[in-house]
N, C-alpha and C positions, 0 to 999 in steps of 0.2 A: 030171368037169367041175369045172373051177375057176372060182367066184364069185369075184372079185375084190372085196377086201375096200373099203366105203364109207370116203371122208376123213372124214366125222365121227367112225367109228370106232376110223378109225387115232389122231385127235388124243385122242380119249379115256382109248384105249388109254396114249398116252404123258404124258398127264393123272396117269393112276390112277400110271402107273412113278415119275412125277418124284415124287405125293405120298407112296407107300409106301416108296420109295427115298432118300426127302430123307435121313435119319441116316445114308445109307452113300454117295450120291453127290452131294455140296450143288449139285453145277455141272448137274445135272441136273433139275433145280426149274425152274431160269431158263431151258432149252429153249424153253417155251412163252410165256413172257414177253416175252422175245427174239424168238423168230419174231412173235409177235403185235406188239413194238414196232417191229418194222420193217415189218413186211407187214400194214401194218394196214387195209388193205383187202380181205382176202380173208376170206371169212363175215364172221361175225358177233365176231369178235375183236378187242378195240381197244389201244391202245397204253397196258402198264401203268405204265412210268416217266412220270410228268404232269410231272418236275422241266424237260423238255423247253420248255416254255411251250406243247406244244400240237402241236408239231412231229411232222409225220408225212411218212416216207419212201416213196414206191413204189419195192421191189424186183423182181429177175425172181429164176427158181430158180437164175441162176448165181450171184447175190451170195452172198458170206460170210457167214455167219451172225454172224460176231461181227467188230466192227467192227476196226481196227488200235489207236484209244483209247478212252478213258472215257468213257460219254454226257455224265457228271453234269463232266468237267473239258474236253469236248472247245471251249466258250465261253471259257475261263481259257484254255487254251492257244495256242488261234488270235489274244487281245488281246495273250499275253506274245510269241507271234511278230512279231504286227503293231507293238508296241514296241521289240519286238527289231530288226525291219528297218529303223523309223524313227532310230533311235540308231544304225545301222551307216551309213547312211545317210549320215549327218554332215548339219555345216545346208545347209538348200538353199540354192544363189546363182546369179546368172544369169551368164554370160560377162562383161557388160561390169561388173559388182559387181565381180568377180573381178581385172579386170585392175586396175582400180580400187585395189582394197583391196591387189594385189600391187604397182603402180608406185609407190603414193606413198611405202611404207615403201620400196622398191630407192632411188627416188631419193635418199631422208633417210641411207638408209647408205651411197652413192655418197660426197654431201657430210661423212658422217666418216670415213670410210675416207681421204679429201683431206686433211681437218683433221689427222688422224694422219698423214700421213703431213710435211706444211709444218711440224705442231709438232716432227718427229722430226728434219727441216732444221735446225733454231732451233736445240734443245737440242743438238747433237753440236757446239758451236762453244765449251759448257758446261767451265769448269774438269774435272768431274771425267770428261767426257766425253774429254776429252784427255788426263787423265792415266791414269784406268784405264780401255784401251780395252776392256777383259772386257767392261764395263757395255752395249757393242751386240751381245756374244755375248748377254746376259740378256734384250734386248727382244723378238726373233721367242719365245724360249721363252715368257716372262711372258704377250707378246700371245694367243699360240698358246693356249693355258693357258685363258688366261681368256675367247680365245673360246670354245672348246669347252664350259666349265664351264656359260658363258652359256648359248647355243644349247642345250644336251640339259636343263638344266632348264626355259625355253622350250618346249619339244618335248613335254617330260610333263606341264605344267601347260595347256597347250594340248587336250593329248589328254585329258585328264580332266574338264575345261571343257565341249568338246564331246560328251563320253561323260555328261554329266549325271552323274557320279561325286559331286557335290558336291549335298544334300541338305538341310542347313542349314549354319546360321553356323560351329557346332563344326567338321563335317567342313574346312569351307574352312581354317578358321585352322591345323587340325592339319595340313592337306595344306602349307599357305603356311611354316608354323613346320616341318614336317620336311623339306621343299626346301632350306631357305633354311640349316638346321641341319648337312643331308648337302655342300651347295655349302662352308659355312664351313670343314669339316672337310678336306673335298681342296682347298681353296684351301692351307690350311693345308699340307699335307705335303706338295704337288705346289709350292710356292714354297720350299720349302725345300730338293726336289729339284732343284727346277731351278737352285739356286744351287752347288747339289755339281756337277752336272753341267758348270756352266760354269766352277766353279775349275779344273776335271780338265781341261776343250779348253783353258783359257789354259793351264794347266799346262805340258798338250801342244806345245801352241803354240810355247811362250817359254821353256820350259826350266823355269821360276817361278814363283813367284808369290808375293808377299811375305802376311805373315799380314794385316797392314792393309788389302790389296784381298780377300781373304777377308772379313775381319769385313763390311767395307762392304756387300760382295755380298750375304750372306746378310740383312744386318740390312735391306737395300732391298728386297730379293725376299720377305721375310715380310712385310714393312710392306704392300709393293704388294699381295700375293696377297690379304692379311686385309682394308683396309680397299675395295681397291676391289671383292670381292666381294659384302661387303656392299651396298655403294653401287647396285652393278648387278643385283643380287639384288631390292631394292626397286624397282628402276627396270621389271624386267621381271616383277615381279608386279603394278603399276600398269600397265603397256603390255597386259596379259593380262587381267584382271576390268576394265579399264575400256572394250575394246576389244567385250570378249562384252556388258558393257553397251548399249552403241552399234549393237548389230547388227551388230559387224563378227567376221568368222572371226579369231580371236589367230592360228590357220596362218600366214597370208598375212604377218602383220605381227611377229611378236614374235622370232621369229629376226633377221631383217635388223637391226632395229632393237637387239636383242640384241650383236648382233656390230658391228656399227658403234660407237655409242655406250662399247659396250665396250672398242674399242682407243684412242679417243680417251681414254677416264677411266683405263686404267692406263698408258697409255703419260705421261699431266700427272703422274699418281700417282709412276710411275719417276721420272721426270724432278727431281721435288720430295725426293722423299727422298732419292736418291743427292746431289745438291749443297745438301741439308741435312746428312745424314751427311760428306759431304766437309769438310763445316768444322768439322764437330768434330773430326775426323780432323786435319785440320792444324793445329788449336790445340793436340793432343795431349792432350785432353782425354777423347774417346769413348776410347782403348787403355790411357796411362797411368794415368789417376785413376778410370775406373770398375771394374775386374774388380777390385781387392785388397780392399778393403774390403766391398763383395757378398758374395764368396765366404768371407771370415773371417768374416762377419756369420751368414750362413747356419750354419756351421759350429757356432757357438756359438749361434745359437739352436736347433740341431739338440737340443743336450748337454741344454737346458731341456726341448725334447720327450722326449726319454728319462725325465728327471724326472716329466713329466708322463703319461706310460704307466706308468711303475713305481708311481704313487701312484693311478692311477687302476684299475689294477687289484686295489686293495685294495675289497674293499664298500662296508669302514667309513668310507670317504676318497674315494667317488666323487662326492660333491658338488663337489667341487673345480672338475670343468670349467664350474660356472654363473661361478663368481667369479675364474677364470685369465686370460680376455681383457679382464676388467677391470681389473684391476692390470698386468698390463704394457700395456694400451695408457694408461691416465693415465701411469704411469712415461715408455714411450717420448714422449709428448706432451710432456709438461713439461721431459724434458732437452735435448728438440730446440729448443725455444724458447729454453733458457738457450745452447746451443749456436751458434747462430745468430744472436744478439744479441753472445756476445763474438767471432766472427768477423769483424761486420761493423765492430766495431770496431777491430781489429786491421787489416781495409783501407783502415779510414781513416784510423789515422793510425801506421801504420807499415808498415816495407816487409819485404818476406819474407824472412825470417830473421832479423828482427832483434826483440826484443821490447819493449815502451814501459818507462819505468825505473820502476824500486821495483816492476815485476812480481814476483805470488806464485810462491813456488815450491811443488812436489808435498811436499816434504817438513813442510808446516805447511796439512793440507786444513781445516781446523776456520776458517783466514780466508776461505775461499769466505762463510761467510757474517757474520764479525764484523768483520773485515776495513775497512780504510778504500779499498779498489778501486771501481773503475766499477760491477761486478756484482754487492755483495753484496747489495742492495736487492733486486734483481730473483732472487735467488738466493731470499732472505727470501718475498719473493710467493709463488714457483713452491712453495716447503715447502709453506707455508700452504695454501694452497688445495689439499693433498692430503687434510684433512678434511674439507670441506663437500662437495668432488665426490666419496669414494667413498662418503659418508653421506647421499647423493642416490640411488647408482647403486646402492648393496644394496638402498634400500628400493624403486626400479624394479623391483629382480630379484626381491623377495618379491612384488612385486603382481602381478607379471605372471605368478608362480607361483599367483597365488592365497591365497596363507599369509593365516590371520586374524589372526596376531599376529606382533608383531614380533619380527627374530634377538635371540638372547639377549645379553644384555648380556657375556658372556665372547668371543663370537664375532664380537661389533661390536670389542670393544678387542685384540684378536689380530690380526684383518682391519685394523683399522687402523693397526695398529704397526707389520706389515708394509709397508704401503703407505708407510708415513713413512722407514721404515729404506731400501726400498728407492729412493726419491728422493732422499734425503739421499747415500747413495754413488752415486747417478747423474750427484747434481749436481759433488760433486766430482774426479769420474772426469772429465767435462765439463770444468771447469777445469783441472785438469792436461793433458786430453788434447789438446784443443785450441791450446792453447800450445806445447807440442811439437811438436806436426804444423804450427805458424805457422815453429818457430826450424828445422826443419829444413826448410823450404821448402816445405813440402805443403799445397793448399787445404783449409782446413780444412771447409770447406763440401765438397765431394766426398769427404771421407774420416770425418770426425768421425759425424755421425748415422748410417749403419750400424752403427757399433761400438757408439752407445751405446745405440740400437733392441734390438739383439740382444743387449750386457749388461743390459739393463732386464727382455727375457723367460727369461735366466737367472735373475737374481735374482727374481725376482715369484714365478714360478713355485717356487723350491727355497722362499723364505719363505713364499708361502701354504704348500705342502708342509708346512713345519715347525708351521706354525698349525692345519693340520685334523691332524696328528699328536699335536699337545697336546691340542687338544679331545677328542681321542678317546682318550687317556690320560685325563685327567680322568674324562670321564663324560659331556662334554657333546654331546646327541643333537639 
């Protein structure tokens, strides 16, 4: 005959197992702890986790013994859901909010999408609208462009608004400054494409296409793409935080308005620069008189950076870059003013090509300043005042370094002999150069100050060069 064994028993039985057993089976300890925190109505067993606040379940013998989560995180997990579903959720709004906050921005982009289209009437009746017809190949691109740039940044600054993505003031601005940073950046290359793109269908087109309507095209379609993104970038980060201010969904409203206002402001944008660009163009001023002098400028201040990596890559001589943009920007400063003053003299009172009488020639530079001319005075100043401003501007650089004592007196009269030497043939170069470029017909004003910019960070550069090269022979540390 079989007694069947008593529950008390049995639970003691598996009592004594869990406590002799705990070092080889840990998950068997908690057996009875478990059964007793869920079944805590059967005998005299009560529920051992108290983390519960008190919480007690009735089970039957079909439940699980162990739950699907954590007792102690199943509180934390049911609020991150109920959070969770409230933010997926998006904000609530009722139907007629809705149509609301969707009809009045439709309507507002109705009235520019109008405005674009009556201002796109006007402008094609525009000189350069008539002359280079490419320019209404460049507007569906440019518009197209810039609405799309608008709209998808719209879209994600919307959806992260209502995602409560935005926690304090840092996040917002990092989010606003790296939008507005990524829109600048494909405004940038996407304006630049779209002017290749449309030299290639005139191209196609017409057989041609002369370099003049090239330059225009591109230099309008960068100008467009850069400044009115910016423009509408601001506009639709204000339509967006000020919109969630208001209790209104940015959804509803920051696209349309996005895209409307957006073809309006690049389409005035286009319109302004091409028949700004166009009259430089037929003064022959934007083709002829700007690329020569640029690009030899460049060129030659390239030759002064080479100087300036070969010296800086010495140890002993890397001070140099605290004191290199100091001496060629006073040099370039002061010869462009001397530059500029005998230009405008020469427009007024002589005509081009021809030079006023008893003018100096190149071959006697030393009357730039002894001279009984218009400019030797002014020539005299511009010397002058190359010691009090760079005996200003080293002791900034020490202070601002901290130094408690002043540069050495060998490195004050080196630095400043340089700065003297290199003005003095800046200013002469200036006087001859200028005069030349009057007798052979060329504005001297378009042509002169790049050359003598970029002789100025030649020379600055090779003489300080030469100055921390002596100090550093000498001994002076």
């Amino acid at each position: 005959m079989v007694v069947p064994k008593s529950p008390d028993r049995t639970l003691s039985q598996s009592s004594h197992l869990g406590t002799h057993g705990s070092q080889h089976y840990g998950s068997v300890q908690s057996f009875s702890q478990l059964s007793g925190s869920r079944c805590g109505s059967h005998g005299s067993l009560s529920p051992v986790n108290d983390g519960l606040e008190g919480e007690s379940q009735d089970c039957s013998e079909s439940d699980p013994l162990l739950s699907d989560e954590h007792p102690n995180v199943s509180r934390f997990s049911r609020s991150m859901r109920e959070k969770d579903a409230q933010v997926s959720s998006g904000p609530k709004e009722s139907v007629c909010s809705m149509v609301l906050q969707i009809l009045v921005p439709f309507v507002l982009a109705g009235f520019g999408t109008v405005s674009a289209g009556m201002l796109l009437d006007v402008v094609q009746s525009w000189d350069v609208f008539q002359e280079i017809s490419e320019i209404l190949i460049l507007v569906p691109a440019i518009l197209g462009m810039k609405g799309n740039l608008e709209m998808t940044m719209a879209s994600r600054l919307s959806t992260a608004v209502n995602a409560r993505k935005i926690d304090s003031t840092k996040e917002m601005w990092m989010l606003i400054g790296g939008n507005l940073a990524l829109k600048q950046f494909q405004a940038t290359v996407l304006g630049l494409l779209a002017s290749l793109m449309v030299t290639l269908l005139g191209w196609i087109a017409d057989g041609q296409m002369p370099f003049s309507h090239i330059v225009l095209l591109c230099s309008t379609s960068l100008s467009t793409a850069v400044l009115a993104s910016l423009l509408q970038g601001i506009v639709v980060v204000g339509v967006i935080f000020g919109s969630k201010r208001m209790g209104i969904n940015p959804d509803n409203v920051a696209t349309p308005i996005a895209a409307s206002f957006g073809d309006l402001i690049t389409l005035s944008l286009l319109a302004c620069f091409s028949q700004w660009f166009y009259s430089f163009m037929a003064s022959h001023i934007l083709l002829r008189s700007g690329w020569e002098p640029i690009i030899t400028a460049m060129v030659i201040s390239s030759i002064g950076g080479l100087i300036l990596d070969k010296t800086v890559s010495d140890p002993n001589l890397i001070g140099i870059v605290l004191y290199a943009p100091v001496i060629n920007g006073v040099g370039g400063n002061l010869v462009s003013i001397q530059a500029s003053r005998i230009s405008t003299h020469l427009h007024l009172n002589c005509s081009p090509g021809e030079l006023p009488v008893g003018s100096r020639s190149c071959f006697n530079p030393f009357q730039t300043f002894f001279g009984s001319g218009a400019h030797c005075r002014s020539a005299q100043v511009l010397l002058l005042l190359v010691l009090p401003g760079q005996l200003i501007f080293v002791h900034i650089i020490h202070v601002i370094k901290g130094g408690l004592t002043l540069p050495s007196l060998l490195f004050t009269v080196l630095f400043l002999s340089a700065s003297l030497i290199q003005v003095f043939l800046l200013l002469i170069v200036a006087d001859c150069l200028v005069h030349c470029l009057w007798r052979r017909g060329k504005d001297p004003d378009s042509y002169s100050i790049p050359y003598l910019t970029a002789l100025g960070d030649l020379l600055g550069t090779a003489l300080l060069s030469l100055a921390f090269l002596l100090l550093w022979c000498i001994g002076d540390s």
